[in-house]
DOTORMI-64507 format. One line per 3 residues: number of its first residue (from 1); for each residue x, y, z of C-alpha. Coordinates in Angstrom, 1 decimal, padded with zeros to 4 digits. Example, Ala and Ser with C-alpha at 12.3 -4.5 7.8 and 13.67 -1.06 7.14 Angstrom:
2
1 = 012.3 -004.5 007.8 ~ 013.7 -001.1 007.1
REM end
This chain:
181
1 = 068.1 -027.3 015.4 ~ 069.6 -023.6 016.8 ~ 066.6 -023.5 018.4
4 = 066.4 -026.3 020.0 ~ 070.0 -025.0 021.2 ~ 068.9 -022.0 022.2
7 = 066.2 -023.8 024.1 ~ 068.1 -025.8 026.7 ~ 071.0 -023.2 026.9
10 = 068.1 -021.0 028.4 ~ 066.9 -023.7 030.8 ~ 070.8 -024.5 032.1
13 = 070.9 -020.4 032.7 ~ 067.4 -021.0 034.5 ~ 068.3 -023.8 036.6
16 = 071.8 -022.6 037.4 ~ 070.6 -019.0 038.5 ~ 067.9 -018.6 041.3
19 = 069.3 -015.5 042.3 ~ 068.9 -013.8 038.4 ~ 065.6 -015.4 038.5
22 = 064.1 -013.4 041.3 ~ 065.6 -010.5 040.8 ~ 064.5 -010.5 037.1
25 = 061.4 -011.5 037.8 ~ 061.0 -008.9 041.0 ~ 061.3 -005.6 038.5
28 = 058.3 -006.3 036.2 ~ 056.0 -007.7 039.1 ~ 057.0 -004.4 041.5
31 = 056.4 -002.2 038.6 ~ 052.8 -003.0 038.4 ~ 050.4 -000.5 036.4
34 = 053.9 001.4 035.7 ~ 055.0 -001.3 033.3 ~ 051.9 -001.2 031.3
37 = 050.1 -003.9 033.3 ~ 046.7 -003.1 034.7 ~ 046.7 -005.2 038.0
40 = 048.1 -003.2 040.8 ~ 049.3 -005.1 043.5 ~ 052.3 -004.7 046.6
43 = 055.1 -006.3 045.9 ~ 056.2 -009.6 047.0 ~ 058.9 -011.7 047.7
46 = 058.7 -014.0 044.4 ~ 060.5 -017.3 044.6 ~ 063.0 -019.7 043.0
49 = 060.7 -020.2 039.9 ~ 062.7 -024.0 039.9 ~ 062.8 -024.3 044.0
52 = 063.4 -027.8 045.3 ~ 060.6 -027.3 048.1 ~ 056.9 -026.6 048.6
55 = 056.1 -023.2 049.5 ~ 054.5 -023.2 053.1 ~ 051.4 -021.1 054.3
58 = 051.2 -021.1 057.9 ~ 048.5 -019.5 058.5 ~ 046.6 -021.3 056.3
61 = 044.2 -024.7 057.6 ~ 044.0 -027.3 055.2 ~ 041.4 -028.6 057.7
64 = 038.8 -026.2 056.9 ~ 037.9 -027.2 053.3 ~ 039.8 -025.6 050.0
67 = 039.9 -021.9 049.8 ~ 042.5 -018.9 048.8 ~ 045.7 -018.7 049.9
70 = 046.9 -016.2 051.8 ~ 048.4 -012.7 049.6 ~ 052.1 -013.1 048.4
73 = 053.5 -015.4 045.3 ~ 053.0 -019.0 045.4 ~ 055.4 -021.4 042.9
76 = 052.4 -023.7 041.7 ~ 049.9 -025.3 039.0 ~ 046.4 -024.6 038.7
79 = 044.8 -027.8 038.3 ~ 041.2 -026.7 037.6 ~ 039.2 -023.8 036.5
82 = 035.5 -023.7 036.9 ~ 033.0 -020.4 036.8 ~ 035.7 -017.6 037.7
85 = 037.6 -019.9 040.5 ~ 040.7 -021.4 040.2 ~ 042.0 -024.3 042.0
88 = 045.7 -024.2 042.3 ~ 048.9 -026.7 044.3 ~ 052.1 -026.0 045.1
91 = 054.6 -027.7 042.8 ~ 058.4 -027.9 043.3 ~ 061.5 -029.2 040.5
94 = 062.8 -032.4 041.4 ~ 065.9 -032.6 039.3 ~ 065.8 -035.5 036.3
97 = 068.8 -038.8 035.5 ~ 068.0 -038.8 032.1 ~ 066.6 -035.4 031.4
100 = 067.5 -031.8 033.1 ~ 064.2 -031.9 035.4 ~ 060.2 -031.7 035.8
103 = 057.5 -030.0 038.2 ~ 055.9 -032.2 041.3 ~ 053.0 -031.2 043.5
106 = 052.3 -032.8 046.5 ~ 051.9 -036.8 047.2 ~ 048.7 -038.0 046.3
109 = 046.3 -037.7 049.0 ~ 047.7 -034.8 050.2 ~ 045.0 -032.2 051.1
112 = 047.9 -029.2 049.9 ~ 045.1 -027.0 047.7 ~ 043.9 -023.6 046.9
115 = 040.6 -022.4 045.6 ~ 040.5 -018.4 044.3 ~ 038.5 -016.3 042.6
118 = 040.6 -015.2 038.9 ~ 040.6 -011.3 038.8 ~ 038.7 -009.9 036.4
121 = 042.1 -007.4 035.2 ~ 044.4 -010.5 035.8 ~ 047.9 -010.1 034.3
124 = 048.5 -013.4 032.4 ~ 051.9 -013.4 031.2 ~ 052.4 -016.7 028.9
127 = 055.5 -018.7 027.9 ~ 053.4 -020.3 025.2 ~ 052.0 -017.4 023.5
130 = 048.3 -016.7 023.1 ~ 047.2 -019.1 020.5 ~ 045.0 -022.2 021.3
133 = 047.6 -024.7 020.7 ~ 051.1 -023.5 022.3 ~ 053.5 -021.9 019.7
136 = 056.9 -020.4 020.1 ~ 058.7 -019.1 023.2 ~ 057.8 -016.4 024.5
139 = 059.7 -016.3 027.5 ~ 063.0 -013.9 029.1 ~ 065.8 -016.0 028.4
142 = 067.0 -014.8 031.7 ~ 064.4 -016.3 034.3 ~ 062.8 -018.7 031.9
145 = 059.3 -016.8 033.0 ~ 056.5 -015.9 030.3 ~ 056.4 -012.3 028.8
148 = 053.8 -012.6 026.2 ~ 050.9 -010.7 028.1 ~ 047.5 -012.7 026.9
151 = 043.9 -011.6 027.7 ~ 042.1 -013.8 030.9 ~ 039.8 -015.8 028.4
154 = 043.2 -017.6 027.4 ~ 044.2 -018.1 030.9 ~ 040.8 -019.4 031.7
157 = 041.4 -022.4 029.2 ~ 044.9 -023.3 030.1 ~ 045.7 -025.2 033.2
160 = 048.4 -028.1 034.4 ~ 051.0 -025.2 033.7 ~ 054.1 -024.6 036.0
163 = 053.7 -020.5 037.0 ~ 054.5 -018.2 039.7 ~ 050.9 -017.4 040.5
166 = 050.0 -014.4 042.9 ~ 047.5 -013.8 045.6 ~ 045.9 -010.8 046.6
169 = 042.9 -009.7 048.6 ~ 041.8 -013.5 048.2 ~ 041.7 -013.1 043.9
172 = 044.4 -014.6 041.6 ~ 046.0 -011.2 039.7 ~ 048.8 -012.3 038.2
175 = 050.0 -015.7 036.7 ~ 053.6 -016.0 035.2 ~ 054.0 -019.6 033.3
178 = 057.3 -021.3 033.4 ~ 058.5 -022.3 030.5 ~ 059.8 -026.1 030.9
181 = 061.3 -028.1 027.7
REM end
């Protein structure tokens, strides 16, 4: 029962603090191979893990058939992986009546998709933990954003998960899950 308390007092501090969120989330991702992760990457701008809105890429065109997204940090769900390449959506939090929330991607029909290549050093950093069926938190109880660092062949089995999913040079290198109740 105290953890189920401990549980949704971490999601009320997650929903009630963007602002904590990113800034949390900013020191690990900015610290790269410092912090013990092997993926070096620029930092980026990392968003509201629990924005209202769908991320936009302008310079991307839908119209030319499903491929990476430009570098930078996208809010989103990987939907499908399949020899190496992920296929990912933007997803936003559409606030619940009867329950505190959940993730939405885009209408169906909507052509809002990205295909990339998962790094081979990917940092996969889990709110689940690393076994095959989920187990405990593993999650900052500040940002509600995995910290359990779990080898790629895990990744490459789990999909449908809320994460903060970067992009560079074309290649997936880091996915951050978001833990949801």
């Amino acid at each position: 029962m105290r953890g189920l308390l401990a549980a949704g007092a971490a999601v009320a501090v997650v929903l009630s603090s963007g602002v904590a969120a990113h800034a949390a989330y900013a020191a690990p991702a900015a610290a790269g191979a410092s912090s013990g992760y092997a993926a070096a990457f620029p930092k980026y701008k990392a968003p509201k893990p629990f924005g209202t809105t769908f991320q936009s890429d302008p310079k991307h065109d839908f119209t030319k058939g499903i491929h990476s997204r430009h570098d930078g940090i996208l809010r989103g769900r990987i939907t499908e992986i399949r020899g190496g390449v992920a296929e990912y959506e933007p997803i936003k939090w559409k606030k619940g009546t009867e329950t505190e929330g959940y993730f939405v991607g885009p209408p169906e029909g909507d052509a809002m998709a990205y295909a990339s290549p998962v790094a081979k050093d990917v940092v996969y950093l889990s709110a689940f933990g690393c076994a095959k069926s989920e187990g405990a938190m593993t999650v900052n109880r500040n940002t509600g954003l995995g910290n359990k660092r779990c080898p790629r062949s895990v990744l490459m089995k789990r999909d449908g998960k809320p994460a903060l999913i970067t992009v560079y040079k074309g290649k997936i290198v880091q996915v951050r899950e978001i833990w949801t109740p």
